[in-house]
C-alpha positions in Angstrom: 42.6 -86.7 62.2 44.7 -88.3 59.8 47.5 -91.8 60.2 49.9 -89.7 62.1 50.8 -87.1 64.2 50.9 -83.5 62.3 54.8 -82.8 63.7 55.6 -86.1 62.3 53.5 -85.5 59.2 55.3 -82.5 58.5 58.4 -84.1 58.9 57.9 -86.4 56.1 55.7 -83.8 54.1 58.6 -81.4 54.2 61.4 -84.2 53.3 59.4 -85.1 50.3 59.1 -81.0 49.2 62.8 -81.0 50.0 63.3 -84.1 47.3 60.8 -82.6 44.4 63.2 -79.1 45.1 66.4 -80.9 44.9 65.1 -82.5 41.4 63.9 -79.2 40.4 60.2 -80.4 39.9 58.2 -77.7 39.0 57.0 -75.2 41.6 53.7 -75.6 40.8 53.5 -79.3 41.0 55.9 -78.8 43.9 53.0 -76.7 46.1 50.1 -78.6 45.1 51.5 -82.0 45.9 53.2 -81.2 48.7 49.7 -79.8 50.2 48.2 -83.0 48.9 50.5 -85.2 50.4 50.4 -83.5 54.1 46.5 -83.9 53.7 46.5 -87.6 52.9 48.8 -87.8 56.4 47.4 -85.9 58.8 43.8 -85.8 58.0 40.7 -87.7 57.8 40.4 -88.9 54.0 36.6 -88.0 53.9 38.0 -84.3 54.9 40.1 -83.8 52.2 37.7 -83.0 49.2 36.1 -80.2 51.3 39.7 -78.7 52.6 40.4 -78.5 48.5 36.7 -77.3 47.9 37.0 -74.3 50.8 40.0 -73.3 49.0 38.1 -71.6 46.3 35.0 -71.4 47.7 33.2 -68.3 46.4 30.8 -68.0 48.9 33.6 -67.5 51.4 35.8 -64.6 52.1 39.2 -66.5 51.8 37.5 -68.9 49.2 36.8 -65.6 47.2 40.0 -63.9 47.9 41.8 -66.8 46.5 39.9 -66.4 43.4 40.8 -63.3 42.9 44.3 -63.6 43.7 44.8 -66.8 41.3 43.0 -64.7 38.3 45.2 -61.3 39.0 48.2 -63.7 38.4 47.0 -65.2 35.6 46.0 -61.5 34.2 49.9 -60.1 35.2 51.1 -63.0 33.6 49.8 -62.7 30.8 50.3 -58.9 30.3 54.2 -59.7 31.2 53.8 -62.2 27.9 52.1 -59.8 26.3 54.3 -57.1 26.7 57.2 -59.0 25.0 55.4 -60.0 22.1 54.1 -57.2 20.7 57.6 -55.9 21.3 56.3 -52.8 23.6 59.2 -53.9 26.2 61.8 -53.3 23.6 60.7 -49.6 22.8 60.2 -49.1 26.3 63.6 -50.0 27.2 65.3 -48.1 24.2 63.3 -44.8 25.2 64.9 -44.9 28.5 68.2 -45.1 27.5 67.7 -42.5 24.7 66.6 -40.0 27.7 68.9 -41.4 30.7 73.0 -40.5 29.2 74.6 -41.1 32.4 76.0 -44.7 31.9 76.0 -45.3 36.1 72.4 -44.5 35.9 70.8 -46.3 33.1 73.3 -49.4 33.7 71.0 -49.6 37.6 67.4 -47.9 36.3 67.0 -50.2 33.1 66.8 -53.9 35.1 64.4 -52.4 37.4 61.9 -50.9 34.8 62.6 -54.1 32.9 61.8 -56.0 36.7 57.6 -54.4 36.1 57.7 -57.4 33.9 58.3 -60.9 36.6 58.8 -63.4 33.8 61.3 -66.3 34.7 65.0 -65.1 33.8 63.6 -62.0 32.8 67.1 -60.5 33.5 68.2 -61.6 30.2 66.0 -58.9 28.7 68.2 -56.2 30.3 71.6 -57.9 30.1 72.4 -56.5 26.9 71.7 -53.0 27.5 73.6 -53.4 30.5 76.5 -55.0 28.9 77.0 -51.9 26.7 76.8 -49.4 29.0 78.9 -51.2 31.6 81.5 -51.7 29.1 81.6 -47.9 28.9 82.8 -48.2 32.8 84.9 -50.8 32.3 82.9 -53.0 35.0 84.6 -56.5 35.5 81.9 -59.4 34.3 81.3 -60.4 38.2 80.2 -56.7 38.8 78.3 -57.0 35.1 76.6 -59.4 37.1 76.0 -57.9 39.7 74.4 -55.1 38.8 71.8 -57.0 35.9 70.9 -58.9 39.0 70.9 -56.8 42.3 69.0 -53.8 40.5 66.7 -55.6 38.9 65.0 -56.7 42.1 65.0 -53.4 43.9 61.7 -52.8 42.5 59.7 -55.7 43.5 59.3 -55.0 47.6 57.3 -51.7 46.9 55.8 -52.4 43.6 52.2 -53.4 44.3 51.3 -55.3 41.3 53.4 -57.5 42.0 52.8 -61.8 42.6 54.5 -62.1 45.6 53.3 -59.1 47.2 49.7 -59.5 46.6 50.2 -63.3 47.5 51.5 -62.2 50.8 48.4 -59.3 51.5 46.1 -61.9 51.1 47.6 -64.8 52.9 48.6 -62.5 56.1 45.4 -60.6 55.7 47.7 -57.0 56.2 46.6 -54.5 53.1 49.3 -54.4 50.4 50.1 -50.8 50.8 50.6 -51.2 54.3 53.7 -53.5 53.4 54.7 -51.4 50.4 55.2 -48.9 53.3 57.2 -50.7 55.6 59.6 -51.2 52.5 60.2 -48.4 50.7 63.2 -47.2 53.6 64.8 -50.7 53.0 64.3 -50.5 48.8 66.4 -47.1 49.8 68.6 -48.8 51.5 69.3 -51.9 48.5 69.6 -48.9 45.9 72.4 -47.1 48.0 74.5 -50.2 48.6 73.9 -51.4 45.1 75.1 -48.5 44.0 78.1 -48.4 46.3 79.2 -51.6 45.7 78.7 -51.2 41.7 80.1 -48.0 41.1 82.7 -46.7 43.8 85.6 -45.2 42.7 84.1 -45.7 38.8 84.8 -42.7 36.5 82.1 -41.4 34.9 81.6 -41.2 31.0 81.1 -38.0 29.2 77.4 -38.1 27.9 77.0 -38.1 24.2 76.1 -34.8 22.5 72.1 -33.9 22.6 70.3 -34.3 19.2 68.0 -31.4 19.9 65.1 -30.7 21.9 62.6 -32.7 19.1 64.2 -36.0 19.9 64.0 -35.7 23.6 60.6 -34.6 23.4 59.9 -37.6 21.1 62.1 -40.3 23.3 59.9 -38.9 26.5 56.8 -39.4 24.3 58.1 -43.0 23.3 58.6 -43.6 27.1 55.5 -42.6 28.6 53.3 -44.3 26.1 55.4 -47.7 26.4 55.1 -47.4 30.2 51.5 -46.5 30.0 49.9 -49.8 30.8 52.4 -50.1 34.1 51.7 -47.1 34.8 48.0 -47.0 34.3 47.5 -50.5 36.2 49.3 -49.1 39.5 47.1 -45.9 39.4 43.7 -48.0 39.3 45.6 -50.1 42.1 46.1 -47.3 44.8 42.8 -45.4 43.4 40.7 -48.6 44.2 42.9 -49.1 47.3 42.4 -45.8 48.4 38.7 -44.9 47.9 37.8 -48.4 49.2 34.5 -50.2 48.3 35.8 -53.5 49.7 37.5 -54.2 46.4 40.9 -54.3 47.9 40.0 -56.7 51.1 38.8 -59.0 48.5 41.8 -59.0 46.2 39.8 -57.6 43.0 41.8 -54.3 43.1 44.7 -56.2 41.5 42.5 -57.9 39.0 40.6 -55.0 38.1 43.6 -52.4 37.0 45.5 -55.6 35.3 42.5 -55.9 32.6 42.8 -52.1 32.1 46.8 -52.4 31.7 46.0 -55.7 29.1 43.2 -53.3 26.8 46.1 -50.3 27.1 48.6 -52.5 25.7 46.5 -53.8 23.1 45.3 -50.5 21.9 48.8 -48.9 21.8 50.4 -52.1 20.3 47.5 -52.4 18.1 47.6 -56.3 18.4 45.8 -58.5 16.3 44.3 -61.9 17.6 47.5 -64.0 16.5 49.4 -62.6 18.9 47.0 -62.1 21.6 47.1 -65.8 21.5 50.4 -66.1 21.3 50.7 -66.2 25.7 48.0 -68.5 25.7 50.5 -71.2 24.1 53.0 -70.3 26.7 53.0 -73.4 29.9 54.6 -70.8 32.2 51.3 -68.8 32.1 49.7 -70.9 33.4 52.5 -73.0 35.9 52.4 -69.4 37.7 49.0 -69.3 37.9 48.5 -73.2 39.5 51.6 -72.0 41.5 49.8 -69.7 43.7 46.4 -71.7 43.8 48.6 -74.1 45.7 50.4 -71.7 48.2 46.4 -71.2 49.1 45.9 -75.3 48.8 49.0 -75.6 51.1 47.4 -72.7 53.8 44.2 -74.4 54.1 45.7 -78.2 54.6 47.8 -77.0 57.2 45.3 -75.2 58.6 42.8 -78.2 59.1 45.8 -79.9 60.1 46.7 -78.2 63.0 50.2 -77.8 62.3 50.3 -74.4 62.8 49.7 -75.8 66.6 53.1 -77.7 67.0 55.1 -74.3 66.4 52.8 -72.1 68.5 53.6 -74.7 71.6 57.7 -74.5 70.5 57.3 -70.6 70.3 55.1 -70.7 74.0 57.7 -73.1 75.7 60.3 -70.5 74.1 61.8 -73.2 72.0 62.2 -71.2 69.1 62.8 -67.1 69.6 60.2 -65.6 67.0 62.3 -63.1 64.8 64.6 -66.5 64.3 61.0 -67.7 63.1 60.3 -64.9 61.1 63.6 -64.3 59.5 65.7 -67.7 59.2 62.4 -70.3 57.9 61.4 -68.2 54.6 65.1 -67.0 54.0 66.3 -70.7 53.8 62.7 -71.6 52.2 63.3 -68.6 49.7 67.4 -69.9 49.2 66.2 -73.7 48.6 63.3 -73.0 46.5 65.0 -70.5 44.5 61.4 -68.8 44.4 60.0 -66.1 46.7 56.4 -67.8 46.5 57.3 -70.7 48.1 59.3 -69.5 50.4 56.6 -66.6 51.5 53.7 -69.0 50.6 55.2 -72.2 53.1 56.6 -69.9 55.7 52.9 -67.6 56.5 51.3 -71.5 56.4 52.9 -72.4 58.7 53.4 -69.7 61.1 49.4 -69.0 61.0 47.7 -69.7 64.4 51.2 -69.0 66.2 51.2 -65.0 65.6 49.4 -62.7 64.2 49.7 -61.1 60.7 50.6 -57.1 61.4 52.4 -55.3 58.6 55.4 -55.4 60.7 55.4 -59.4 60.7 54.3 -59.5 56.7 57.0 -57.3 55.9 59.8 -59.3 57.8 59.0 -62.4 56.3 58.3 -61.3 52.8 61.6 -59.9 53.0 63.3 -62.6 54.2 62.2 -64.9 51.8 63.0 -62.7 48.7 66.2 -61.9 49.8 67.2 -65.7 50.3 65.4 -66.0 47.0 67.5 -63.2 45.3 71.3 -64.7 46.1 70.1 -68.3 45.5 72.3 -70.7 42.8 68.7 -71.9 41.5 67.4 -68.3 41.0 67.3 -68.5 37.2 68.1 -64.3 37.0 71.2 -65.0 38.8 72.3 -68.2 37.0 71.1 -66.6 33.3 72.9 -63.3 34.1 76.6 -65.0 35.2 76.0 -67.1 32.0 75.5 -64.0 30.0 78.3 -62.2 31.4 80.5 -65.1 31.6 80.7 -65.1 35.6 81.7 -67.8 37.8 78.7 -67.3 40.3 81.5 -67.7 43.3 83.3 -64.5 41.8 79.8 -62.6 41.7 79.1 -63.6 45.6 81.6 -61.0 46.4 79.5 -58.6 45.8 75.8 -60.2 46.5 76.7 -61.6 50.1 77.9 -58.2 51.7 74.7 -56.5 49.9 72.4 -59.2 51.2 73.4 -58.9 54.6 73.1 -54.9 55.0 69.7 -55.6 53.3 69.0 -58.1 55.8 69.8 -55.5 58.6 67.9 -53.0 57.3 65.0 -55.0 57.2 65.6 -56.0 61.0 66.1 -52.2 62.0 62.5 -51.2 60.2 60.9 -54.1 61.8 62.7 -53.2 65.7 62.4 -49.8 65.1 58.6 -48.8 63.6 
């Protein structure tokens, strides 16, 4: 093995992740060198070109499945990108609200149709729209907040093109749906109290005369075609998932539907090669994409480390209870970070070797991170969105914290109970 011991290795491995996050390095140099680091302490030097090999080894299950994952980011990256600049996102959004007139209803249903698209800050998008409907209600800016932000991630948990879910499938080994499952009663349950705490006691506002039965037909027509590519990629994702031929076991589900959703887009965009190109110039692209090779780098070094070891003998000696394991480790990974892949990403490294990945177990800790990740200061949605509206973020906890921890216990009652 390597200099030291892998307890102590991780000790220092994890100070030095805890320094790049308090500098805000970026996540993706944040994963890669942490794993790098932890390699060049706790194993043989010699090793540690074949750890980063197996990682992406195509003749391996995992090495293939990595593959695959790290392309299906790169491919819902870059239709997120592509979405904006061909402007597709902006008729989308404006069809919805043409067909939705209750104010309540588009103010919480716009952030999470704008939430298909994960792009960094991507709350901003919506923030507008809500404004103006909002204002309507005359919601205070901390519950303007509030709503642009809490809404907007009700979608991600059961939305199965998602990064952090199909990160999570293939790091735990548990099929996507199978987690998409497990959260659809607690998505329930974040939509009700969102809701609730939003709109209680808020008057509605009379709906706007109808403009006839042409322009309703025409704004559902503008909707569906706008929403197409979404719409289209998460068919092909369940059809592949569902009539099997081992595409989903090896990630290439994902990857698959997301090149169909890209050639939708295109055709109904009818964009030229300028601004295909145009996401190809854009760093985040491809900082996502390096992002999750190195939640798979950080698996396989602490694999070959043995670390996962050091926490099955705390959990066996009954050191550490293991829903405190489960549920505190990627909800403070998910806080810190301010990013639901390294929070997901660390935590399953980690706790590999010690339990076994059911759905159950997946669920509970992709959960946990995201909702540590969701009322974090250094979650750019929630920062961007005060900002917009003007929000001390202390005034907007008022209404976060109390819907985080029914969240929270929802999650715990789906994981006790099924």
């Amino acid at each position: 093995m390597g200099f030291i011991d892998p307890l102590t290795a991780v000790i220092l491995t994890f100070s030095f992740l805890g320094l790049l996050l308090y500098k805000r390095v970026n996540l993706a140099i944040t994963l890669n060198a942490t794993a790098l680091l932890l390699a060049l302490l706790a194993l043989d030097w010699q090793n540690i070109p074949k750890v980063i090999f197996d990682t992406t080894d195509y003749s391996t299950v995992d090495g293939m499945q990595a593959i695959s994952v790290v392309l299906a980011t790169f491919g819902i990256t870059f239709l997120s990108q592509l979405y904006n600049e061909t402007g597709v996102i902006k008729r989308l959004s404006e069809s919805l609200s043409k067909i939705v007139k209750n104010s309540k209803i588009i103010s919480s249903m716009l952030p999470a149709v704008i939430g298909f698209l994960p792009v960094a800050g991507g709350a901003l998008m919506s923030a507008p729209i809500v404004d103006a409907e909002t204002e309507k209600l005359k919601l205070t800016p901390e519950k303007k907040t509030y709503v642009n932000l809490w809404f907007r991630h009700t979608i991600f948990p059961v939305y199965p093109i998602s990064q952090l879910l199909i990160t999570t499938a293939a790091l735990t080994n548990v099929p996507i749906f199978l987690i998409i499952l497990r959260q659809i009663p607690v998505v329930i349950v974040m939509v009700i109290v969102g809701y609730f705490m939003a709109f209680w006691k808020i008057s509605k506002v009379k709906s706007p005369e109808n403009h006839g039965e042409s322009d309703s037909i025409s704004n559902l027509k503008n909707f569906f075609i706008s929403f197409s590519p979404i719409l289209a990629t998460i068919i092909v994702v369940v059809a592949l998932g569902s009539f099997g031929f081992n595409l989903s076991e090896q990630g290439f589900d994902v990857l698959i539907a997301t090149l169909l959703g890209i050639l939708i887009l295109i055709i109904i965009s009818k964009a030229n090669s300028k601004v295909l190109a145009k996401p190809l110039k854009n760093k985040g692209i491809y900082g996502i994409t390096f992002a999750v090779y190195g939640a798979f780098l950080l698996r396989n070094v602490i694999k070959a480390a043995g670390v996962s070891e050091v926490f099955n003998t705390l959990v066996t000696n009954g050191n550490i209870n293991i829903v405190a394991l489960l549920t505190i480790i990627p909800s403070i990974l998910g806080f810190l970070t301010g990013s639901p892949l390294a929070g997901i990403s660390i935590s399953i490294s980690i706790m590999e070797g010690v339990i076994k990945f059911l759905p159950n177990i997946a669920s509970l800790i992709y959960m946990s991170a995201y909702l540590g990740y969701i009322i974090a200061p250094t979650h750019l949605c929630f920062t961007f969105t005060a900002e917009y509206f003007k929000c001390p973020l202390g005034k907007a906890y008022r209404y976060v914290i109390p819907s985080f921890l029914v969240t929270s216990l929802a999650t715990l009652l789906i994981y006790f109970l099924f």
